[in-house]
Structure formats: structure tokens, C-alpha cells
One Martini backbone bead per residue (centre of mass of N, CA, C, O) as a GRO file, in nm:
protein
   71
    1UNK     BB    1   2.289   0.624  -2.069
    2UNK     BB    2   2.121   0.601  -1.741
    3UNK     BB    3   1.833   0.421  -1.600
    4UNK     BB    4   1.635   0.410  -1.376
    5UNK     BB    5   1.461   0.099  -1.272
    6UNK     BB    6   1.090   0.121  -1.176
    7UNK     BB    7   0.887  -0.039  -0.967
    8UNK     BB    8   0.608  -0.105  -0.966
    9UNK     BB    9   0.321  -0.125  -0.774
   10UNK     BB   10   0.166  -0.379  -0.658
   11UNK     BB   11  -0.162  -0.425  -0.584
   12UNK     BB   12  -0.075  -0.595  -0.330
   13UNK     BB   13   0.130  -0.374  -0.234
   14UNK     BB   14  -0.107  -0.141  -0.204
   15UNK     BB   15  -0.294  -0.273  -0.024
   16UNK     BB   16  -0.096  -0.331   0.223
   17UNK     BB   17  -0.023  -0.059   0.279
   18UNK     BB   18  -0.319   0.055   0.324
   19UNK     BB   19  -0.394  -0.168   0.543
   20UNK     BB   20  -0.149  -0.089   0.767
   21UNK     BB   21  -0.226   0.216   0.807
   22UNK     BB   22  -0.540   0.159   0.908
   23UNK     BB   23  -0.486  -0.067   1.149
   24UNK     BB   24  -0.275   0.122   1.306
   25UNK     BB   25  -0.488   0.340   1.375
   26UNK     BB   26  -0.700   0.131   1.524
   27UNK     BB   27  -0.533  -0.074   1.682
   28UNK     BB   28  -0.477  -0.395   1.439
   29UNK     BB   29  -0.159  -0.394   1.544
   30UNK     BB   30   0.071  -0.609   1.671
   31UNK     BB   31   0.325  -0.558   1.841
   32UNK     BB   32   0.578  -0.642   1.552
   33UNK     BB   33   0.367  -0.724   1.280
   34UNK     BB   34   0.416  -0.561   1.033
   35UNK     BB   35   0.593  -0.696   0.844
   36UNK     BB   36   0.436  -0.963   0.829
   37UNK     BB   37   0.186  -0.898   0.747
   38UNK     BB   38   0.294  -0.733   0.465
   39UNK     BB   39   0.424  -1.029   0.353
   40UNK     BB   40   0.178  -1.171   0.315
   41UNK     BB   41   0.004  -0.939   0.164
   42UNK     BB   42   0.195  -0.939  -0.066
   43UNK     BB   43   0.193  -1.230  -0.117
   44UNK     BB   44  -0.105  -1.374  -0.093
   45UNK     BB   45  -0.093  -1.555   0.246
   46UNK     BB   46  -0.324  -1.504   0.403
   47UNK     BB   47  -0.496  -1.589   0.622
   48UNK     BB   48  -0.779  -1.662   0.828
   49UNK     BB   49  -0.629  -1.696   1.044
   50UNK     BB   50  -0.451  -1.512   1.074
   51UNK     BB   51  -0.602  -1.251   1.105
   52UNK     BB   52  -0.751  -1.357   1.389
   53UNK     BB   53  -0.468  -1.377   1.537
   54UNK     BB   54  -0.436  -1.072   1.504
   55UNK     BB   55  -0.709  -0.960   1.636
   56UNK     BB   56  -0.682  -1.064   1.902
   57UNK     BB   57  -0.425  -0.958   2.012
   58UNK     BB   58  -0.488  -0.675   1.972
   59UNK     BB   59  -0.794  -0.694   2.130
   60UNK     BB   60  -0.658  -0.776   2.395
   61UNK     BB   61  -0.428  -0.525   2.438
   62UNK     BB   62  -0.654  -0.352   2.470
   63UNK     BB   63  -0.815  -0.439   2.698
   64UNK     BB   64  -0.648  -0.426   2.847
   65UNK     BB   65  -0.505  -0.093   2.853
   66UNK     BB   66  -0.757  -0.088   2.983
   67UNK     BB   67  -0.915   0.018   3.298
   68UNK     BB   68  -1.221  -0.099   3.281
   69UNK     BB   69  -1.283  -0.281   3.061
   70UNK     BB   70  -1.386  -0.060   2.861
   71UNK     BB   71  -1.466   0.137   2.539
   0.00000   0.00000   0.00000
């Protein structure tokens, strides 16, 4: 009898994905950036320096991509 192994999620990896999954409704998850975000969310080495550097990217494309440059 063979059982597979099932490894659950570290907490790690639950509140990253609980995150990236957040932050992508609000569109402060910069185009292509999602994996690297939830790698680093994951292994718990995002610095604040990452975080301000996603969050400016995400909101400078977001201001450029509306019209009138106004919320």
C-alpha cells in the first residue's frame, strides 16, 4: 500500500499566496512580478526596499494607464 505524501502549507506560503492574490484585485502587483513577489513572500526575504519598489512600479502604471491622471 502506497500513501502519497501531502505537504501542507507553511504559513509562509499561505499568507504569500493570500497576498499576492490581494494585491492583484487592488493592481499593485506589477506586470510579470508575480512570481518573484510570492518567491521571496514564500521564503520570507522581501525587504522593504522590494515591497516600495513593487508598489511604485504597480502605481505609476496604474497612473499612467488612466486618463486624466486622476483617481
Amino acid at each position: 500500500m502506497t500513501t502519497a505524501l501531502h505537504t501542507p502549507k507553511t504559513p509562509n506560503e499561505s499568507l504569500a499566496d493570500l497576498a499576492i492574490v490581494k494585491l492583484n484585485e487592488k493592481g499593485l502587483i506589477p506586470e510579470g512580478k508575480s512570481d518573484e513577489i510570492a518567491s521571496k513572500l514564500k521564503a520570507g526575504t522581501a525587504s522593504r526596499e522590494d515591497w516600495k519598489l513593487w508598489i511604485d512600479i504597480a502605481l505609476t502604471k496604474k497612473l499612467k494607464g488612466s486618463s486624466d491622471g486622476e483617481d
